[in-house]
N, C-alpha and C positions, 0 to 999 in steps of 0.2 A: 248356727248354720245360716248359712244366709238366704233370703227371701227374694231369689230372682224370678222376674216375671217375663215375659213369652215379650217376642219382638214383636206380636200383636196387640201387646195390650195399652189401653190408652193411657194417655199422659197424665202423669200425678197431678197436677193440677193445669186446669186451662191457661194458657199466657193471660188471658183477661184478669184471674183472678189473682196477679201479680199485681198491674200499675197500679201508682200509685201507694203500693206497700213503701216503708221505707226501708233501707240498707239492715238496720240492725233489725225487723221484723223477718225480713226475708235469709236475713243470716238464718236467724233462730229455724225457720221453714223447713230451709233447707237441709241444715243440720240432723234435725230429728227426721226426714226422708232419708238420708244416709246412716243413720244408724239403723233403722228398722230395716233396710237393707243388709245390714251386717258388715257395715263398717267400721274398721276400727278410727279414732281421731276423727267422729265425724265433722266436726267444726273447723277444725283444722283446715279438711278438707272442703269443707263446704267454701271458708273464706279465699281458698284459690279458686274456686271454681266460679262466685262473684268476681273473683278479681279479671278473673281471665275473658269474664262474658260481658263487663261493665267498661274494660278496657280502664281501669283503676289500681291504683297500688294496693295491696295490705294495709298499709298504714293509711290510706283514704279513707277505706272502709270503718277502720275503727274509729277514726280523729272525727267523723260525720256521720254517725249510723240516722241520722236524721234524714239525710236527704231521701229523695223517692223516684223508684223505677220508673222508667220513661216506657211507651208501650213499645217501645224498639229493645228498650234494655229488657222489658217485661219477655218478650218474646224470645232473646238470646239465653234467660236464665231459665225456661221452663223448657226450652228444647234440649240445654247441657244439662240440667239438671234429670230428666227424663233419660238418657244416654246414661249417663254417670251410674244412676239407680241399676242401670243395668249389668252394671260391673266392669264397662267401658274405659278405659282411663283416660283421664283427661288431656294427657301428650297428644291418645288419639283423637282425638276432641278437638282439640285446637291446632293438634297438624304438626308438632314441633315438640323437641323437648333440648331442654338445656343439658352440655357433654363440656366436662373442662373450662367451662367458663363459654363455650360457644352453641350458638342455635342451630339447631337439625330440624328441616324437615322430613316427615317421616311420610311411606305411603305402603299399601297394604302388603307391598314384596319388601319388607324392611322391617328390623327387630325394634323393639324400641328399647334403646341402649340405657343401659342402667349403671347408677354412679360406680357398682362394684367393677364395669369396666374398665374403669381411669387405671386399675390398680397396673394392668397392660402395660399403658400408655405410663405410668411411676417406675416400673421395670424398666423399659428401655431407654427412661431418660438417666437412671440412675448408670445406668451403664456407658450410655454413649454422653459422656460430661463436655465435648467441646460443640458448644452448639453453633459452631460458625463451621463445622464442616461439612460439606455436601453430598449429604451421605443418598443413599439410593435405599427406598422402601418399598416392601411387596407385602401387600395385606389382603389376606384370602380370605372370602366371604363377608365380602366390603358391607352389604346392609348401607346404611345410611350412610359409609364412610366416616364413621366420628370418627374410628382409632388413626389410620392413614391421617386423616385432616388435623386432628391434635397433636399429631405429631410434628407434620408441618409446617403449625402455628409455631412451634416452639425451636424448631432447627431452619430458619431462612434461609439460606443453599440448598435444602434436600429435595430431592425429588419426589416419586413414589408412582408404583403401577398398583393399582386395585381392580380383584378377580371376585365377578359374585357370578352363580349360574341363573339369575335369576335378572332377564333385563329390566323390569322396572325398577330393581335396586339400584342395578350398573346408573340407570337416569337420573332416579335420587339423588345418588351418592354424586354423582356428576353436579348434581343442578347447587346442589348442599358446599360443593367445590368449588361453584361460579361465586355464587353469597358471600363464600366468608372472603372475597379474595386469592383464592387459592387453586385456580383453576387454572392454572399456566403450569403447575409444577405438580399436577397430579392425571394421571391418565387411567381411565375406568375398562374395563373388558370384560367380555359376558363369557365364561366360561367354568368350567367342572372341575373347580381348584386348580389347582398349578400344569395343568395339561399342557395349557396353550401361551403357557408363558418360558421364554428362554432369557438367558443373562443371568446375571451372580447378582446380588444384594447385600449390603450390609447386616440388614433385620429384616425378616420376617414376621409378620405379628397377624395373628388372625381370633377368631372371638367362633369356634364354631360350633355347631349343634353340638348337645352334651347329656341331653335327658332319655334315659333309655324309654324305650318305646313304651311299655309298657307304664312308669309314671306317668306318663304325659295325661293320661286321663284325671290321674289325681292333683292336677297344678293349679294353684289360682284363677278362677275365671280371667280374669286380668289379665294372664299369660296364656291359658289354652285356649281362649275363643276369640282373640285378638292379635296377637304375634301369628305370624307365617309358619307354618306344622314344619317345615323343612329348615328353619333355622333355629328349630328345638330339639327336631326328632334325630337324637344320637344313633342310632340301630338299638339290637338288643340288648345290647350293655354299655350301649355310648360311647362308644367309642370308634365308630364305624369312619369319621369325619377325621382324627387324629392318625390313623392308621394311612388313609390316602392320603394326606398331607406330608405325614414323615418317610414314605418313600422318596419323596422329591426334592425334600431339604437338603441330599448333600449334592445336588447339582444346584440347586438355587443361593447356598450360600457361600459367600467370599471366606478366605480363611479365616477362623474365628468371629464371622458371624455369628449371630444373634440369630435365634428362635423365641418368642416370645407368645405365650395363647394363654387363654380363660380358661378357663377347667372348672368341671363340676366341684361340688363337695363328695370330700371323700374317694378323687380320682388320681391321686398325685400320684400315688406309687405305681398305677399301670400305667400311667401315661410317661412316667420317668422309664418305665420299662419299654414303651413302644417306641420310644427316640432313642434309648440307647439298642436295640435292635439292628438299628438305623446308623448307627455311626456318629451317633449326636454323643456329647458328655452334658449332663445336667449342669448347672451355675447355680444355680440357685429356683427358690421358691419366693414368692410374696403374697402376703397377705391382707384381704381389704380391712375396712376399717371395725367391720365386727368381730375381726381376727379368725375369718375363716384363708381358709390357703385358696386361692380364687387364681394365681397365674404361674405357671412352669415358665423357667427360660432353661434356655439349652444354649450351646455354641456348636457347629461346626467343626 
């Protein structure tokens, strides 16, 4: 179990009692503060989180564990490190997490997208193979916008509208848009899923709440005291968010469009039921790289 401590309690050790350690001392520090926290991989983790606060590579750290904290670096490692202890993740930490190969800034109306995402974003590339065509995208419960924006990256003529009800996402996901380049051919809207949106699309793809309400108290600190409760909380059997979405697909998509969403574990067979409800026929399943089933597509 892990040994979290109250957002009052004071910092594991003073920044003072850093400078001057060097790299490989304050690995080691670190390390065993995140396991007695109940970390798994605390090293592992430890070395991102120098890396992250030293503004240094992994392989700096290890090719130098000589060098010594400056009391600017001293001060950045005892602040992340005290955060971290907490069960904070370090994305939120530093404000950003890498999607597809690309950088997200995240802010507290935004999920913090996890690599089982991608599996989406492998689904509808596997489908839509001509990437010079300029296809039209609509991603509902845009969050940081990674799925929309790695899309994108990877079809140069497409477009894409993104719907979150939540406007500091909508701004995120906007500003996240400007960054990579991609902010001419993506347009953000604050709205309650596909309400306020009209026109056909080729794909559809969205990532949405999935955890029934009642889990949610038993989820990693990581995810229930950090992520946004409304881009988790599925209703009472999670599926409250697929349900309002697949009314709207068969006005939203062009013939033989593309449906494409995340899905819990262990949801595929109701949610293959709630789209064909709906007039959608299933395509297929994919599954991320631990070989759980993580994405439904449908067609129109």
């Amino acid at each position: 179990m892990s040994q979290r401590r109250t957002q009052s309690s004071p910092p594991l050790l003073a920044e003072e009692g850093w400078v001057g350690a060097t790299f490989g001392t304050t690995l080691d520090t670190a390390a065993a503060a995140l396991a007695a926290a109940g970390f798994d991989e605390p090293r592992r983790r430890a070395r991102r989180l120098l890396a992250a606060a030293l503004g240094r590579s992994a392989a700096d750290l290890f090719a130098h564990p000589e060098h010594t904290l400056t009391a600017v670096g001293a001060a950045r490692v005892a602040a992340m490190l005290d955060r971290m202890t907490r069960h904070e993740p370090l994305s939120r930490i530093v404000g950003k997490r890498e999607f597809w190969g690309l950088e997200f800034g995240l802010s507290a109306d935004t999920l913090d997208p996890r690599p089982e995402s991608e599996t989406v974003v492998e689904a509808v590339l596997a489908r839509l193979p001509d990437r010079s065509r300029g296809y039209r995208f609509l991603d509902l419960g845009t969050g940081t916008g990674c799925l929309l924006l790695a899309l994108l990256s990877e079809f140069p003529k497409a477009t894409g509208v993104a719907v979150d009800v939540a406007p500091g996402a909508a701004r995120t996901a906007r500003h996240n848009a400007l960054m990579l380049g991609l902010g001419g051919r993506a347009h953000f809207v604050v709205g309650d899923w596909a309400r306020a949106v009209a026109g056909r699309f080729d794909a559809v793809i969205a990532n949405p709440p999935y955890i029934p309400t009642p889990a949610i108290a038993g989820l990693p600190p990581e995810v229930r005291d950090y992520d946004p409760r409304p881009a988790l909380d599925g209703g009472a059997d999670g599926l409250v968010a697929y349900r309002a979405i697949a009314a709207d697909l068969p006005r939203l998509l062009r013939p033989s469009g593309l449906f494409a969403a995340e899905i819990g574990m262990g949801q595929a067979e109701a949610v293959d039921a709630i789209l064909a409800q709906n007039g959608l026929a299933i395509d297929g399943f994919a599954s991320d790289l631990a070989g759980t089933v993580r994405c439904v597509v449908a067609r129109g």
